[in-house]
C-alpha positions in Angstrom: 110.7 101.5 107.0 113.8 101.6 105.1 113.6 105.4 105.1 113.7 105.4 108.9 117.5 103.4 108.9 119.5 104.6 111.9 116.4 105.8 113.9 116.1 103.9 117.0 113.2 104.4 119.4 110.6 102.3 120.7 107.8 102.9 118.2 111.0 102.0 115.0 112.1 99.0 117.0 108.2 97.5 117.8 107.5 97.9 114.1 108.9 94.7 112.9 107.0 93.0 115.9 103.5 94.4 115.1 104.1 93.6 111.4 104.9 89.6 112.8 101.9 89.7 115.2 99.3 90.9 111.8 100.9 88.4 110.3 100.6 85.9 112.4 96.8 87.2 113.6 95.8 87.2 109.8 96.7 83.6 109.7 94.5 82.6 112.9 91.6 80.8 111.3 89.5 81.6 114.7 90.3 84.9 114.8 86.6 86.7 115.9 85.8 90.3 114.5 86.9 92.0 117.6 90.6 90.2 117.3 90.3 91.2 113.7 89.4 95.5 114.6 91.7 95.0 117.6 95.3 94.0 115.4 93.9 96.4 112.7 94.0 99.2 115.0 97.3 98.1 116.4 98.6 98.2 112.7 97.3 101.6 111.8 98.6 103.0 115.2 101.9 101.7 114.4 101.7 103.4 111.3 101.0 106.3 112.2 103.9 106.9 115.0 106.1 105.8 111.7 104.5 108.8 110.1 105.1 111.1 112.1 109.1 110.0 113.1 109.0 110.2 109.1 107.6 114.0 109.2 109.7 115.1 112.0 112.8 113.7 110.2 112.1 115.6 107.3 111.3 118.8 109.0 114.8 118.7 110.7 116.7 118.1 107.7 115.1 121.0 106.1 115.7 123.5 109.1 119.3 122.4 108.9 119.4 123.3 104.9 117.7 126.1 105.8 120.8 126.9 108.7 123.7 125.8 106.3 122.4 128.4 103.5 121.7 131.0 106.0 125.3 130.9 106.8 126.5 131.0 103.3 124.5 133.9 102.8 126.2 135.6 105.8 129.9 134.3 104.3 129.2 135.5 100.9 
């Protein structure tokens, strides 16, 4: 998540809170298989939005490379 400093939306800021609720879940003696699949797939969905936010991130910051040495081009 460190990679994703400065990027605020709701999926960055829930993060930290899914993280504390596996945490928490994994620690539940009585958790049941179905609590088990259920905060797994909470986890992986969480990922996942962090992935993507991740890929988008670095797909804008190569268009705007892509923009800044187009321009030099031009002013060469």
């Amino acid at each position: 998540m460190r990679s994703l400093t400065g990027v605020s939306n709701p999926t960055t800021d829930s993060a930290p809170l899914v993280l504390a609720e596996a945490k928490k879940a994994f620690a539940d003696d009585s958790l049941i298989e179905q609590g088990l699949r259920d905060i797994l797939q909470t986890v992986k969905d969480a990922i996942a939005s962090l992935e993507s936010i991740k890929e988008s991130q670095s797909a804008t910051k190569i268009d705007n490379l892509k923009e800044v040495i187009t321009k030099l081009k031009a002013n060469a």
